[in-house]
C-alpha positions in Angstrom: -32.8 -5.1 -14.1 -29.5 -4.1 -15.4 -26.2 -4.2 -14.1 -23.2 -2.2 -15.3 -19.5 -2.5 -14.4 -16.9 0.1 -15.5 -13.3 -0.3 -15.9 -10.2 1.2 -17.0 -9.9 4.9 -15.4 -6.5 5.4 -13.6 -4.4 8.5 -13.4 -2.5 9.6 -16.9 -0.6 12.5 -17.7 -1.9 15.2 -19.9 -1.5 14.2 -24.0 -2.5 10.4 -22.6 -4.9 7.6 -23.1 -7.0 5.5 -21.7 -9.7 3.2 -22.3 -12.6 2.8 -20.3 -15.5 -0.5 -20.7 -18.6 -1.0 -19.2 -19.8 -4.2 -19.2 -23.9 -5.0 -18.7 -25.5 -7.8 -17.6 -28.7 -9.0 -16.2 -32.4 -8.4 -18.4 -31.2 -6.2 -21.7 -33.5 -5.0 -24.1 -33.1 -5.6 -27.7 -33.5 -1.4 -28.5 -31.0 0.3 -25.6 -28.7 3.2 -25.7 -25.8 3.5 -23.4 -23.6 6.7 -22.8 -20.7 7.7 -20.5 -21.1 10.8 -17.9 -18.4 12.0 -15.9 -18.6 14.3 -12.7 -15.5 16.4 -11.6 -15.8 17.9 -7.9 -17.9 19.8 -7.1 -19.6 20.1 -10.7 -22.4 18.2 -11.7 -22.5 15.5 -13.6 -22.7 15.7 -17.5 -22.9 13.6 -20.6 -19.8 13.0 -22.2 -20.9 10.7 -25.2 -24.0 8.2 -25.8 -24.1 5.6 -28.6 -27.5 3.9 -29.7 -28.6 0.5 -30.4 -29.7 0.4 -34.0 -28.2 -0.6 -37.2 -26.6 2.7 -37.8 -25.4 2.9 -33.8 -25.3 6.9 -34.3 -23.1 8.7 -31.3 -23.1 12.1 -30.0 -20.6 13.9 -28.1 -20.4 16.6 -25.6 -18.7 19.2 -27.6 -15.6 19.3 -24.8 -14.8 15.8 -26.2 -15.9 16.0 -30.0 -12.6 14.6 -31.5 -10.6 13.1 -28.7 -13.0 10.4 -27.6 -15.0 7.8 -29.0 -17.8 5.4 -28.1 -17.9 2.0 -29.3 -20.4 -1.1 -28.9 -20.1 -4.2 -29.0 -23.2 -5.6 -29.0 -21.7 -9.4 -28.5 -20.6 -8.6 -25.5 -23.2 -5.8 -24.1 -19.9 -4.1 -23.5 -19.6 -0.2 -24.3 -16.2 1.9 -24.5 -15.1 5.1 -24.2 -11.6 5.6 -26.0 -10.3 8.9 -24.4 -6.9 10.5 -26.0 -5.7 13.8 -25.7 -6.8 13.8 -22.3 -6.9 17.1 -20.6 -6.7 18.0 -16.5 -10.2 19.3 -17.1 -11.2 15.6 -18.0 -10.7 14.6 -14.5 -13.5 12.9 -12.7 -15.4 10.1 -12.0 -16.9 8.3 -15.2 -20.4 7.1 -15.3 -21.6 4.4 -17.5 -25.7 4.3 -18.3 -28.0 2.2 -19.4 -31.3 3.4 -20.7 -34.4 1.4 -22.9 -37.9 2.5 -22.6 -37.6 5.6 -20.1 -35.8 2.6 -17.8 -32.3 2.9 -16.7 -29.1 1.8 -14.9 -26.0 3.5 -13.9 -22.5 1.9 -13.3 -20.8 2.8 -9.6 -18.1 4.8 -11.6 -14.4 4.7 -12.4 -12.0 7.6 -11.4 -10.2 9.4 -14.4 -7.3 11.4 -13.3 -5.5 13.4 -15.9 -2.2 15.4 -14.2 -0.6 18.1 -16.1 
């Protein structure tokens, strides 16, 4: 099994920054992909960007994000980041990390991102 820690949400102000990590630990595959969801209130929850494990470590972004934040790997550390600027109110919520090889994942308990304006 997996286990995931998230760090780095906190309240910013709109036009900020913030990083956030996920750390994993425990049995990781060789072949994994990991991505960050956030949920606001009352919303579901919804893929904000997912990075893969291969040689090329192709992303994707939800298209709310495409431009502002980027996910990085390092593989050394089974740590994942999301680098958020530009932050918007509408980014607000509680940031997810996953963990998914073979049909098999884990989630992280989440860190709050709060952006005022």
């Amino acid at each position: 099994q997996v286990q995931l820690v998230e760090s780095g949400g906190g309240l910013v102000q709109a036009g900020g920054s913030l990083r956030l990590s996920c750390a994993a630990s425990g049995t990781i595959s060789s072949i994994y992909t990991m991505a960050w969801y956030r949920q606001a209130p009352g919303k579901q929850r919804e893929l904000v960007a997912g990075i893969s494990q291969n040689s090329g470590s192709s992303t994707n972004y939800a298209d709310s994000v495409k431009g502002r934040f980027t996910i990085s790997r390092d593989s050394a550390k089974n740590t994942v980041y999301l680098q958020m600027n530009s932050l918007k109110p509408e980014d607000t919520g509680v940031y997810y990390c996953k963990y998914l090889s073979y049909g098999a994942g884990s989630w992280g308990q989440g860190t709050q991102v709060t952006v005022s304006s």
